[in-house]
C-alpha positions in Angstrom: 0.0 0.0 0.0 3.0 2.3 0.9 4.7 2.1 -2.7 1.4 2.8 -4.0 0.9 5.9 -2.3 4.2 6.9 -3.3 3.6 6.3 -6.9 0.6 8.1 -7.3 2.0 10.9 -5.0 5.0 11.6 -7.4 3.5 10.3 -10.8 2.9 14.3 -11.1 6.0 15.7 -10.6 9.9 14.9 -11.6 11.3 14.5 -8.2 8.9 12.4 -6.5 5.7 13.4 -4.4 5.2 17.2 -3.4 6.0 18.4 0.2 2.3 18.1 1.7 2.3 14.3 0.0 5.3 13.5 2.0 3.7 14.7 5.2 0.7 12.5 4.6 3.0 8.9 3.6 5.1 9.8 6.5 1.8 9.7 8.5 0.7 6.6 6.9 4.1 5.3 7.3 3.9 6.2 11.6 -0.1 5.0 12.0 0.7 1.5 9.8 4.3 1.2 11.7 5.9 0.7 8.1 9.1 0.5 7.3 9.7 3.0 4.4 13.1 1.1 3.5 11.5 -2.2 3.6 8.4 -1.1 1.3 11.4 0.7 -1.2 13.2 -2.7 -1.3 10.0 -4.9 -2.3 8.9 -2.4 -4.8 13.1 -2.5 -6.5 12.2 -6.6 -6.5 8.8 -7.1 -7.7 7.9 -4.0 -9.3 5.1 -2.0 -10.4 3.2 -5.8 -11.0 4.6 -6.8 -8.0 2.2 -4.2 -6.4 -0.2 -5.0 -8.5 -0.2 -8.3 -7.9 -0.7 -7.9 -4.0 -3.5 -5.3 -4.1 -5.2 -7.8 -5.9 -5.5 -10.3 -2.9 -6.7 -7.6 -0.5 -10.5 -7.7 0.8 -13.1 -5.3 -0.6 -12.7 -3.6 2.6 -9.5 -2.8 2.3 -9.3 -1.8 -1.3 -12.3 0.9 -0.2 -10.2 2.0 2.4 -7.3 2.2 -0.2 -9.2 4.1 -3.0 -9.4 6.7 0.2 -5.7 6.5 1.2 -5.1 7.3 -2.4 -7.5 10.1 -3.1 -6.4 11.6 0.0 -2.7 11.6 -1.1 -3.9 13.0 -4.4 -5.8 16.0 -2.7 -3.6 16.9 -0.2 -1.7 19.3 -2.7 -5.1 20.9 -4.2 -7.4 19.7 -6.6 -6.2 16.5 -8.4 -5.1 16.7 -11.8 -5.0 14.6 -14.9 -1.7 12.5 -14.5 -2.9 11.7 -11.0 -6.4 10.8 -11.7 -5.0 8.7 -14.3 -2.6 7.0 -12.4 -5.0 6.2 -9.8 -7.2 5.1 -12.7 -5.3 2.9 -14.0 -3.9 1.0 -10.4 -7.2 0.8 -9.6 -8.6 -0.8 -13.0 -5.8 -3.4 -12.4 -7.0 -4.5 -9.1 -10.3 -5.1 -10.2 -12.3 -1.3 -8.9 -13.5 0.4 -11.5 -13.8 4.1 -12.3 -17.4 4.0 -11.3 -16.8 2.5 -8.4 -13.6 4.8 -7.1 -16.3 8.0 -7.4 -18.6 5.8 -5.5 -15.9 5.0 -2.6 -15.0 9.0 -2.7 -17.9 10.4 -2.8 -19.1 8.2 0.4 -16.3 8.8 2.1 -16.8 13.0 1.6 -20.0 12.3 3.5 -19.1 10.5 5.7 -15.8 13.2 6.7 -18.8 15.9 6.2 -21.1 14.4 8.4 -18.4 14.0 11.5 -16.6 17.2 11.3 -19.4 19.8 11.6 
């Protein structure tokens, strides 16, 4: 889940993901006690379908709470933008959620963030 993050953080800029991305997977790294190094060496040996390939086994639960994770990282900077919403897309497509279904997971978990921070 870590490299994915990362990927989709940085898959809009040169140097990796933006400042405010950072912050966030260095959150995600702290909450999931993660080994950054750890998650950098398994992506170097199994790659991007490596990742792929893992994500796929994951419950539906967990892929929702994924498809949040990952819109959250591609917000955090302002409003999404193409290449990210792609890239999300596309990782997404692979491990069986569909576009329809990632606007679904979103837009419940807006209201859900709506509804317990008033």
């Amino acid at each position: 889940m870590l490299n994915l993050l990362m990927i989709v953080g940085g898959c809009d800029s040169q140097g990796g993901p933006h400042s405010e991305e950072m912050k966030l997977l260095n959150s995600y790294v702290d909450v999931f006690d993660v080994r950054s190094d750890q998650a950098m060496a398994r992506l170097k040996s199994n790659g991007m379908k490596g990742i792929i390939n893992d994500l796929q086994t994951i419950s539906e639960d967990q892929k929702e709470m994924l498809v949040t994770m990952v819109h959250g990282m591609i917000c955090v900077d302002g409003r999404p933008n193409e290449t990210e919403l792609e890239c999300a897309s596309n990782f997404f497509n692979a491990i069986g959620i569909d576009d329809n279904k990632y606007i679904e997971i979103v837009t419940k978990a807006d209201a859900a963030a709506k509804h317990f921070l008033k």
